[in-house]
Every structure is written in C-alpha cells, then in structure tokens.
DRENFIKOL-761248 format. One line per 10 residues: number of its first residue (from 1); their letters; for each residue x, y, z of N, C-alpha, C. Coordinates in steps of 0.1 Angstrom, whole numbers. Layout:
N
NUM> a> X:Y:Z:X:Y:Z:X:Y:Z | ...
# end
This chain:
349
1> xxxxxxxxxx> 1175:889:964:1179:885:978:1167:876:983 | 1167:865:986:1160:855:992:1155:856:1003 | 1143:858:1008:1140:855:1023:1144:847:1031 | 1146:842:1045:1148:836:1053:1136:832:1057 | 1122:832:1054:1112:828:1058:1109:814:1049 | 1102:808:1057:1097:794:1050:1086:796:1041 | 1090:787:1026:1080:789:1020:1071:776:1023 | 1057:776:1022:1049:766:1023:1044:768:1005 | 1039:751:1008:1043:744:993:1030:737:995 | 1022:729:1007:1010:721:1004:1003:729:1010
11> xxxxxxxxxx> 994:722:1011:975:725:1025:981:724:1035 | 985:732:1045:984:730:1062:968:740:1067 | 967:737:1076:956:738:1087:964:755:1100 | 955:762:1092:962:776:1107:964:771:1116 | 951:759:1122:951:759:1142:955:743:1143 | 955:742:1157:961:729:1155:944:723:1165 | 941:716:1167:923:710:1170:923:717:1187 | 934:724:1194:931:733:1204:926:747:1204 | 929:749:1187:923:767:1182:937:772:1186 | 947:766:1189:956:779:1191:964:773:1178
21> xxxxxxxxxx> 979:784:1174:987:786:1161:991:769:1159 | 991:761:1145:993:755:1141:1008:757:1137 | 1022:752:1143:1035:759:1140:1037:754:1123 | 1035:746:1120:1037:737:1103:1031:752:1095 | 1017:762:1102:1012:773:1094:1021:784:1093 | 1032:785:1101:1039:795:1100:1048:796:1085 | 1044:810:1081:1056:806:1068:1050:815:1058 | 1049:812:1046:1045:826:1035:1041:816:1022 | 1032:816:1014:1030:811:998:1029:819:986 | 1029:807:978:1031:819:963:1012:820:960
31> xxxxxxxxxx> 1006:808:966:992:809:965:985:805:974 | 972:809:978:966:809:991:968:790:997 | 971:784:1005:968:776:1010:969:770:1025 | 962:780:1032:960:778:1046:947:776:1048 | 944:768:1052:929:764:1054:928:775:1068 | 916:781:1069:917:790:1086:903:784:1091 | 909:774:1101:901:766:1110:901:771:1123 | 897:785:1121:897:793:1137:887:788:1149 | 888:788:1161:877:781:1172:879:797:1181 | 871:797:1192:867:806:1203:858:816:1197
41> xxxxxxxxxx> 859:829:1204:851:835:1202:855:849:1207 | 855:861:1201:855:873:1210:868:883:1201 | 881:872:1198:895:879:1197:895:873:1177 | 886:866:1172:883:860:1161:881:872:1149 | 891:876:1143:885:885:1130:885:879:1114 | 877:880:1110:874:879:1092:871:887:1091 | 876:887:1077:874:894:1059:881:894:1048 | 867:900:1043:873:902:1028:874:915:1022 | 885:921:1017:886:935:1011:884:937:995 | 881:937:988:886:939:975:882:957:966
51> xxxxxxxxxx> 897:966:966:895:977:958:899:979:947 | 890:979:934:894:981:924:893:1001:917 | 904:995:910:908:1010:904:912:1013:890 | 905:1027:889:909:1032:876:918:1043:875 | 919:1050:865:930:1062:866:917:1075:873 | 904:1074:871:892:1084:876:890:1077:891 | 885:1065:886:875:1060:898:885:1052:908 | 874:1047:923:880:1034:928:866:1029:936 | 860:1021:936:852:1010:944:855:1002:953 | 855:1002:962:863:991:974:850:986:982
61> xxxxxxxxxx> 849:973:984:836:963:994:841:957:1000 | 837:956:1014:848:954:1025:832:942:1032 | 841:930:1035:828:922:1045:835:914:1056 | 830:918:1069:836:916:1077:828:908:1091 | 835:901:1093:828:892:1111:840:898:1121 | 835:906:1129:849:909:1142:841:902:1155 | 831:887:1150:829:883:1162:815:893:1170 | 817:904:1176:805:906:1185:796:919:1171 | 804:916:1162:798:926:1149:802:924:1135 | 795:923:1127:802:923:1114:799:938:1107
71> xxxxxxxxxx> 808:946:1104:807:955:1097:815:954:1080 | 800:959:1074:801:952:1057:800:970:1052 | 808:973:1039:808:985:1036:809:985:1021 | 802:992:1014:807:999:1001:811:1011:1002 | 822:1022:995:830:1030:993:836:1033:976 | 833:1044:973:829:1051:965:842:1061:964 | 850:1066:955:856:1077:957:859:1079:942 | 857:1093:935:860:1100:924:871:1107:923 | 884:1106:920:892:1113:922:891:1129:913 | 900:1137:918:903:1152:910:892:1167:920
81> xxxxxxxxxx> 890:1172:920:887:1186:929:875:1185:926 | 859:1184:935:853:1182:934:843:1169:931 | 854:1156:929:847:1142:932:841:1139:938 | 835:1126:937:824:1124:947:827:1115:957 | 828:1112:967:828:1103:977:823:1097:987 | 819:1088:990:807:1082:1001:811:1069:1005 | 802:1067:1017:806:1055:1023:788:1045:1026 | 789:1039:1024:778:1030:1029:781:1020:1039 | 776:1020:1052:782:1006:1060:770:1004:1068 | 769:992:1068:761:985:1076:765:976:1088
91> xxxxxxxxxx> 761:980:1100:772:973:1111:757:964:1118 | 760:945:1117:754:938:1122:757:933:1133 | 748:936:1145:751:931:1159:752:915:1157 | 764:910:1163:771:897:1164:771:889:1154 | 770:898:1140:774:894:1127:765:882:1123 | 751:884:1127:740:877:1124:736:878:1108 | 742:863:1101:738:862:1085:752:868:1080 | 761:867:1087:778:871:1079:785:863:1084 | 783:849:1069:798:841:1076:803:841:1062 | 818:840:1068:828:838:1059:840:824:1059
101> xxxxxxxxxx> 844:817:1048:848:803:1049:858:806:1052 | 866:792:1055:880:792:1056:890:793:1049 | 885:798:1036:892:804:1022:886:814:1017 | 898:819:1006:897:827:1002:880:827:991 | 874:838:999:856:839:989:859:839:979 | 851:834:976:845:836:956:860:826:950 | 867:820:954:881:812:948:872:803:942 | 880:793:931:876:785:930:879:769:936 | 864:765:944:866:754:957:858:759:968 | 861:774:969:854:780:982:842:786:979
111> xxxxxxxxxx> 838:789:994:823:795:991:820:806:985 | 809:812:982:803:822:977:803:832:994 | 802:844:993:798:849:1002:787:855:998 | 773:861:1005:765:868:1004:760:876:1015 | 755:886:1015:752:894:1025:742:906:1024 | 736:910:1034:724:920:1030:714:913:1022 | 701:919:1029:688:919:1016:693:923:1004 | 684:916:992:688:910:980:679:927:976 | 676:937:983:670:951:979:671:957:994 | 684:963:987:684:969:1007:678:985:1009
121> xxxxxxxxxx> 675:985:1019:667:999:1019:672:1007:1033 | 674:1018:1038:681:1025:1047:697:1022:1046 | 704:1021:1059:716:1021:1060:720:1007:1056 | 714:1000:1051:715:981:1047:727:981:1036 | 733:973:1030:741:971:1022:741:954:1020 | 738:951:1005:741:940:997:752:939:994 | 760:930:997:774:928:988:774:910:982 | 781:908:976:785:895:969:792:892:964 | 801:880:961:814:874:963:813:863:957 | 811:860:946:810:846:942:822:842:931
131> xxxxxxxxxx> 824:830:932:831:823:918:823:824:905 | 833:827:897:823:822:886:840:818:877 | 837:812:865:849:805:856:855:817:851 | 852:829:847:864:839:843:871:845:857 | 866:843:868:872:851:877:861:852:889 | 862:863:896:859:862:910:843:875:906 | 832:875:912:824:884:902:820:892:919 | 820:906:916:816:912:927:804:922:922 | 797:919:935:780:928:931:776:933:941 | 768:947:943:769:954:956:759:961:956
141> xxxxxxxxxx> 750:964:964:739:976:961:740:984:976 | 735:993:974:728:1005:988:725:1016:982 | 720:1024:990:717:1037:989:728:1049:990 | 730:1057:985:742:1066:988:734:1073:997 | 742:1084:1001:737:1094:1017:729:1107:1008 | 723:1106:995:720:1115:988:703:1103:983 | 704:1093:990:693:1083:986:693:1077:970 | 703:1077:965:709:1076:953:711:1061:953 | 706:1050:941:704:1038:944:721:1036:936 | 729:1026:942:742:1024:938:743:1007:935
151> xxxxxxxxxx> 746:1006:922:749:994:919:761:987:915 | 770:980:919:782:977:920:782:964:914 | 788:962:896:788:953:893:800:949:886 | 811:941:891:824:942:885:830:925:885 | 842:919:877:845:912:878:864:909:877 | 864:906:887:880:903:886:885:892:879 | 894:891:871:900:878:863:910:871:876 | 913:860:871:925:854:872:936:846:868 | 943:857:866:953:852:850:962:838:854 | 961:828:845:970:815:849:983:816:854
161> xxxxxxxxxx> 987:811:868:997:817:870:1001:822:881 | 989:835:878:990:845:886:995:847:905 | 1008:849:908:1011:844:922:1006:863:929 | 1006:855:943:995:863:954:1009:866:964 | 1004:868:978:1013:867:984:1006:864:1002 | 1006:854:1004:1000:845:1017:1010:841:1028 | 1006:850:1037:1019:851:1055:1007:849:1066 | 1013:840:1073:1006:837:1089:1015:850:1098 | 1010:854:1104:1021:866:1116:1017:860:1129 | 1028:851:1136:1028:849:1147:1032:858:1160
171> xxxxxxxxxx> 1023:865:1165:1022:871:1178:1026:861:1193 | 1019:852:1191:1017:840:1203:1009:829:1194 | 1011:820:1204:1002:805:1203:989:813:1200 | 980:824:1209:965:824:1209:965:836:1202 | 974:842:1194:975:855:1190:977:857:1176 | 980:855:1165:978:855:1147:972:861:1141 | 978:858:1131:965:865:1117:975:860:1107 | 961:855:1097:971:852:1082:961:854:1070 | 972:863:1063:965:875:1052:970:867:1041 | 963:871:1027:965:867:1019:958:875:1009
181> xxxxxxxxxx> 975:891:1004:971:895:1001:974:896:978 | 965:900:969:964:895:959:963:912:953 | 972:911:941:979:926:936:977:922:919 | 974:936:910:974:934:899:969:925:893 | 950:927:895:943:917:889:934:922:881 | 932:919:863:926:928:861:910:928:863 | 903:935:858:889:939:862:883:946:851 | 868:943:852:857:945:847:842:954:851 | 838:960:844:823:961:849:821:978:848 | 811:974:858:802:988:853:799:994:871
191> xxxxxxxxxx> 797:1007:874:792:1010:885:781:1020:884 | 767:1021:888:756:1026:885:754:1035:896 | 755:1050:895:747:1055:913:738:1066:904 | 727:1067:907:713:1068:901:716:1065:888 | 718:1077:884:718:1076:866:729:1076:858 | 737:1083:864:754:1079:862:759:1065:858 | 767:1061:847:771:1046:848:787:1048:845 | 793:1042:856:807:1044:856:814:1029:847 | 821:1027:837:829:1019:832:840:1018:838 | 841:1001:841:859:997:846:861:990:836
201> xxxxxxxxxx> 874:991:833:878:983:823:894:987:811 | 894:977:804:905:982:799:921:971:805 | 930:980:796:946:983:802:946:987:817 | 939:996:820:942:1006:832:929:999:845 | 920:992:842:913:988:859:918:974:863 | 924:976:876:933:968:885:926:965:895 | 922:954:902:920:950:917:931:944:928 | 925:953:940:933:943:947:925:935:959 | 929:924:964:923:916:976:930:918:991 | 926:921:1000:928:914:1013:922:909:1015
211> xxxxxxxxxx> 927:898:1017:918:885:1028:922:881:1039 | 913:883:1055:927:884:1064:915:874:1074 | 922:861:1083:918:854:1094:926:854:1101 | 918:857:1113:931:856:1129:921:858:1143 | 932:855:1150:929:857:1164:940:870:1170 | 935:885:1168:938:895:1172:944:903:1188 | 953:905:1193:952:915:1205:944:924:1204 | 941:932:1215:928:942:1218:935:957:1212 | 944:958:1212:953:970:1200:961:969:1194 | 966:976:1185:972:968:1169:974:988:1161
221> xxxxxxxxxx> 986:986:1162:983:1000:1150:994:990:1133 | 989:994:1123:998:995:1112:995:1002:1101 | 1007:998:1091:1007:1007:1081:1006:994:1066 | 999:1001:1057:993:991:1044:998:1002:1033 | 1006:997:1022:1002:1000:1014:1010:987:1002 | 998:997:987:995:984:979:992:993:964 | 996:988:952:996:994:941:991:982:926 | 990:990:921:987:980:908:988:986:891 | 998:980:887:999:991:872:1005:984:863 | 1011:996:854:1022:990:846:1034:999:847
231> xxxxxxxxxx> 1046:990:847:1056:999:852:1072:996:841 | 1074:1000:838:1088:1002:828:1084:989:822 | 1076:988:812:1071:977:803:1067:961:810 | 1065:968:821:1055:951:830:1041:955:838 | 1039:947:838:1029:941:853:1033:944:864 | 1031:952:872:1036:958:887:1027:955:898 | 1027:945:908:1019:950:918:1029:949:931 | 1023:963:939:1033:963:952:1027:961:965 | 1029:953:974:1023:947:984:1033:949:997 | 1031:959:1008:1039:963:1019:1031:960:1030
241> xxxxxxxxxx> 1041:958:1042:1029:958:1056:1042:967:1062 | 1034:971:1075:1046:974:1088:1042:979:1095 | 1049:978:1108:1046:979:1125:1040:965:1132 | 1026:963:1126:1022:954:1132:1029:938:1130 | 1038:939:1124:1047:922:1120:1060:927:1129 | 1066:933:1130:1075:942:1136:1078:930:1153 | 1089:916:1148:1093:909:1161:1085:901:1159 | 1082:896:1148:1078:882:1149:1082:874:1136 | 1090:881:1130:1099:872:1120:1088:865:1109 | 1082:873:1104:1073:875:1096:1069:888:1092
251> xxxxxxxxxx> 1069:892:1075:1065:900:1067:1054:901:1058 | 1050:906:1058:1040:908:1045:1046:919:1035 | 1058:915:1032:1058:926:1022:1062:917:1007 | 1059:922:995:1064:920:982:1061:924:975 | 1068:918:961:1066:925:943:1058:914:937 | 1048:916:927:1043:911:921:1044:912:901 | 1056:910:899:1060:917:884:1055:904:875 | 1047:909:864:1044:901:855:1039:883:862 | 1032:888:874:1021:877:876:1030:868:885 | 1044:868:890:1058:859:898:1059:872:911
261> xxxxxxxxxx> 1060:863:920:1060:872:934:1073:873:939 | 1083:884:944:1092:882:948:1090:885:963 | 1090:881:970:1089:881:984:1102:884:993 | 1097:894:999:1104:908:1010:1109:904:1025 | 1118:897:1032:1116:894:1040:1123:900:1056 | 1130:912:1047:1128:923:1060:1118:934:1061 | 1120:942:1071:1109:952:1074:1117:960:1069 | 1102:971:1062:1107:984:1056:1107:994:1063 | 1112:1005:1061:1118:1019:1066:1106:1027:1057 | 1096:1028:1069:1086:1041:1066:1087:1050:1074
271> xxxxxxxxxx> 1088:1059:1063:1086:1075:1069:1078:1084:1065 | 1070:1092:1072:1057:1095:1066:1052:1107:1076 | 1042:1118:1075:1040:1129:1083:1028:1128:1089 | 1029:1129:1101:1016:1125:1111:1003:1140:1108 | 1015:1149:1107:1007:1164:1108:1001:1172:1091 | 1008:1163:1081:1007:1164:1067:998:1153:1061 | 987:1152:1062:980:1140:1055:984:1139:1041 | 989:1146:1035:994:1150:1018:1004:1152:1015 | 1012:1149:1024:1025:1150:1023:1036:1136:1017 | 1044:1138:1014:1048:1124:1004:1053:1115:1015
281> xxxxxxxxxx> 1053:1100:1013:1057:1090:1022:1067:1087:1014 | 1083:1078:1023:1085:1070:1016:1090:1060:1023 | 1092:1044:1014:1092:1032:1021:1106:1025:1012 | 1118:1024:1020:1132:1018:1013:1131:1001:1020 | 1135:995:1015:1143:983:1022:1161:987:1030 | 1162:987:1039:1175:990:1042:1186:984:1040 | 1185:973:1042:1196:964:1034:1199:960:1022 | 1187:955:1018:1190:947:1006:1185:955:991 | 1178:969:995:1179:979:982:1165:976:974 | 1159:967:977:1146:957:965:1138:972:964
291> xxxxxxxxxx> 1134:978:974:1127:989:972:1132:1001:978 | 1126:1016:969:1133:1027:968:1119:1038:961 | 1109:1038:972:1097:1047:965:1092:1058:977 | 1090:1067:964:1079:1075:969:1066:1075:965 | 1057:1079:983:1041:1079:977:1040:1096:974 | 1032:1098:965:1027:1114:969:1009:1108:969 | 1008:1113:980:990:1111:981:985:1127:974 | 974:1124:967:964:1136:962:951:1134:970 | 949:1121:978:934:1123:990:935:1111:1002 | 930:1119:1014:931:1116:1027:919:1103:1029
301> xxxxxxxxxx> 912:1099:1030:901:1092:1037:902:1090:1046 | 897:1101:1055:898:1098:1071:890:1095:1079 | 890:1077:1086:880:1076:1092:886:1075:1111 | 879:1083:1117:880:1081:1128:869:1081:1133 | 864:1069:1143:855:1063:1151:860:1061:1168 | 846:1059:1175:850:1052:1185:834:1049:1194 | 831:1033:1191:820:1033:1191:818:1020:1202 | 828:1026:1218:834:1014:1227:836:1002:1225 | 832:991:1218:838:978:1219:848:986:1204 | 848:996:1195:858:996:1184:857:1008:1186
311> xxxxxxxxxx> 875:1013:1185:879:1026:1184:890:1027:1169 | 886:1030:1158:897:1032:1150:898:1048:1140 | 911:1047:1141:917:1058:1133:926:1051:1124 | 923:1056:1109:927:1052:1099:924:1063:1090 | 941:1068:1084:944:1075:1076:947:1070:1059 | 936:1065:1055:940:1064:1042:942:1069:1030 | 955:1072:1023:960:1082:1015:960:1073:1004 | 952:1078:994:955:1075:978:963:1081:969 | 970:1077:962:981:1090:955:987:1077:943 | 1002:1082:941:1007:1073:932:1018:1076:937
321> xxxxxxxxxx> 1035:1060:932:1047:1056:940:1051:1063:926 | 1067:1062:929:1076:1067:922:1090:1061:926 | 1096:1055:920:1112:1051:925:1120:1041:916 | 1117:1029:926:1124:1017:919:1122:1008:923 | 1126:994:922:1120:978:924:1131:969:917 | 1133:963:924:1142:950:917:1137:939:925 | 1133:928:912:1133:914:918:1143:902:925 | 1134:892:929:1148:881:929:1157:876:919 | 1153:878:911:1158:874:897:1171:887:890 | 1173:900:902:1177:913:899:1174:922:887
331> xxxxxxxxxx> 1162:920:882:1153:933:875:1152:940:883 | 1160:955:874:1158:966:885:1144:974:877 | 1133:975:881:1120:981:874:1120:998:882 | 1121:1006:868:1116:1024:873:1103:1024:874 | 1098:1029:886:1085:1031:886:1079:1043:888 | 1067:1046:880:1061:1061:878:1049:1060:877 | 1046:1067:886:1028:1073:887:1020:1061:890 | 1025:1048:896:1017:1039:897:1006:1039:909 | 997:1040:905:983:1040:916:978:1030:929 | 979:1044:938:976:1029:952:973:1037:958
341> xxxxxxxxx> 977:1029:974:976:1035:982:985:1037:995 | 985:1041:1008:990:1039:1019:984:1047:1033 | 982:1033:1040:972:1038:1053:982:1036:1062 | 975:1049:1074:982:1047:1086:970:1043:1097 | 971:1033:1107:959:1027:1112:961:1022:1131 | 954:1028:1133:954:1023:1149:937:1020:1155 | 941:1004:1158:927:999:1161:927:994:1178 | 917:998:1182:912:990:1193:898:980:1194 | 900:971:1195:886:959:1189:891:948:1193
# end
C-alpha cells in the first residue's frame, strides 16, 4: 500500500532564507537529503542518537544542542537479573563547544562531531562521531558512577544501498522537525568499563540512528519505537513514531527489509499500559494491515527530570516484537523475538 506522502528525490533546503519551513522540504526520503539550515534561537533542537545492540548488551550516545543547553550522554545497560546499568551525562550551559551540522554526523560529506575533553574527568563525557570509509566510527569515554573508566569504541557499516527513512513534520511555518531515522546497521567494536571488555559484533550487533533538527513547541509528548534483526530469513528493521505527527499529514513510520524501505503513511494504533511499565504494548496499522506486533518489554529505563527550562518523563521499555510485517511489494514477514525498543515520552523544553 503506497503512501500518499511525497517522496523527495533531490537536495532541498528545510528553511526557506526567513528560518521559517521551506514547503519543497515537506515530504519523506529513501536517504538523508535535507540540508537543516535552521536560523533563531531558543525553540532550535539538535541531535544525534545512535543505540547499538546485542542479544546481552546495548550502548546508546546521545549529543545534543537544545539551544540554552546541550545535554551529551553515554548509557550503558546489561540485560538479564542483575545487569548493570548507568548513565553518564554531561549538561553544557548554552551548549558551549557542541555544534552539530546540517547533516547527518559522521556521513560521508558531513562533519565529524566531537565533544568533551579528549580525558574527561568528573561528570564530563567525550563522545565522537566521525566518518571513516567502512562506516560511521563511534568513540566515547567517562567515568561510570562507581569511578570506573568506560571506553566506547564501536563502528557502524554502511551496506550499499542501504535505505533509511527521512520525514520533515510540519506543525506550522515556525514549528517542525525533520528526523532521519536509520534501522539495521551492522556494527562493530569493543566496550571497556574498568577491566571488563565487552565485544559487539557478529550476525547479531545492530545499530540504530536518530538524527533529528527542528524548531520545537514548548510541549510535545510521543511514542518511539524501533527494532533491528533478522526475521523469517531477512534483514528487519522497524521504524514507528506516534502522537507527536498526529494532524499534520506526516509519519515517521516504516519497514526496513533487506536494506529497501517500505514507508507507512498512516498513523498507528498504540496501545500500551500507563500503570504496567512491563506490560506488553501493541502497535497495528488499521487499515492497511502492513503491521500486526507485539512488544513484551523485559526493562523500564526511567528517566524523570525536571530541571525548569526541561521537564521530561520518558519511559523507555526494551524487550522484543512479535507478529507480522508485509511490504510494498506484499511480503508478509513473521516476526519473533526481534530486539528493540518502545518509549513513552512527554517533554517540556
């Protein structure tokens, strides 16, 4: 079933030389090509996400400009009874020494990102983002909350081909954001916290990207989730948004099968337990059938803050989908035990 959304095919420009939505940017790609030429100051958000995973571990480096702050984080989680899990973040007043381009980091063309002392010491965090010719290379240091030196050294490929899935969400003229988000990539490396050395790699370690630029409202709740495997003899990655696109005739949802993106262009039917962090979610397409899954989450990550200019609550459940998938092309794919996630999120910022 085909979307009704426009696909974009060249280079357009987000804004148009007034900083407000560029209408030619509205629309969805199979690969990043929105240049984000944001202007003002205050409602401006960047970043970059990238979580990779294994069937044990997951690593996730998050670097961020929200304008009157950049908050940069590494994140740590061991899955099974007893794992280990931590957070490192470093929050820079008015994101002093955190810029991020108008493309996607570490691509090839765009910039490198870098950030933090090259030896960080207290609550500091080094992260890094660069190109290199096999893929995108991420490197990360801090201290864990146990003073435990953590080194984050991993590399994402990028298989020829390989399609993403890139949406502008028009709110208003002065209101947007355009994500560009990248599913089922494989990965590499090593993660070091004191003496421990964690191996990614293989069949089974997967990354994913968000990359997101916009000019935000002052509240925003939504729901993410996002997977990466193999599923009835393919390449699976699953890519959902919702709430926050909800009336603006723009989705972020899609399938990523064997490296071809099939793009989602209604909103999905999520249901999920406010009072059960562990309780199973699920997300159907209502009309058109493309999806038919359950999450069962096995861990919560719950961050709630509220630190006046940023109030957020974010319920992030890791677990694995279960159901079904059919493409454009009508491959119906069974899916089992595929690993992700799904957040529930309400921000003020």
């Amino acid at each position: 079933m085909a979307t009704h959304e426009h696909e974009i095919t060249e280079p357009v420009d987000l804004c148009l030389s007034d900083g407000s939505l560029n209408p030619a940017a509205v629309g969805w790609s199979r690969k990043p090509l929105h240049r984000a030429n944001l202007r003002g100051w205050g409602r401006t958000k960047r970043w970059e996400y990238w979580c990779v995973t294994t069937p044990t571990h997951l690593v996730a480096l998050t670097v961020s400009d929200l304008d009157f702050l950049a908050l940069n984080t590494v994140y740590v989680l061991e899955f099974g009874p007893g794992g280990r899990e931590f957070e490192c973040s470093s929050i820079v007043p008015v994101g002093r020494g955190v810029h991020l381009p108008d493309t996607v980091a570490g691509a090839p063309g765009s910039e490198d990102v870098v950030v933090g002392p090259a030896r960080p010491t207290g609550g500091k965090v080094r992260i890094e983002i660069r190109d290199e010719n096999a893929g995108t290379r991420l490197r990360a240091r801090c201290l864990t909350p146990e003073r435990l030196p953590l080194e984050v050294g991993l590399l994402v490929s990028r298989p020829e081909g390989h399609e993403s899935l890139s949406v502008v969400v028009p709110w208003s003229e002065q209101r947007f954001q355009y994500t560009s988000k990248h599913t089922a990539l494989p990965a590499s490396g090593r993660v070091r916290i004191g003496n421990d050395l964690l191996t990614f790699g293989g069949d089974d370690t997967w990354a994913v990207l968000d990359h997101g630029r916009g000019r935000w409202p002052r509240t925003v709740d939504w729901s993410w989730g996002a997977a990466s495997g193999r599923a009835d003899g393919h390449t699976v990655g699953l890519q959902f948004g919702g709430r926050w696109t909800e009336g603006t005739g723009s989705t972020e949802n899609g399938l990523c099968v064997d490296g071809r993106l099939t793009k989602i262009g209604e909103e999905l039917d999520w249901q999920w337990s406010v009072s059960d962090p562990l309780a199973p979610w699920t997300l159907r397409t209502p009309s058109s059938g493309q999806v038919d899954l359950t999450f069962t989450p096995f861990h919560n990550r719950a961050v709630h803050t509220d630190v006046g200019l940023i109030a957020n609550r974010t319920d992030q459940r890791f677990g694995h989908y279960n159901g079904r998938i059919r493409t454009d092309d009508g491959a119906e794919i069974a899916v089992e035990q595929l690993l992700g996630w799904a957040e529930d999120v309400r921000m003020r910022w």
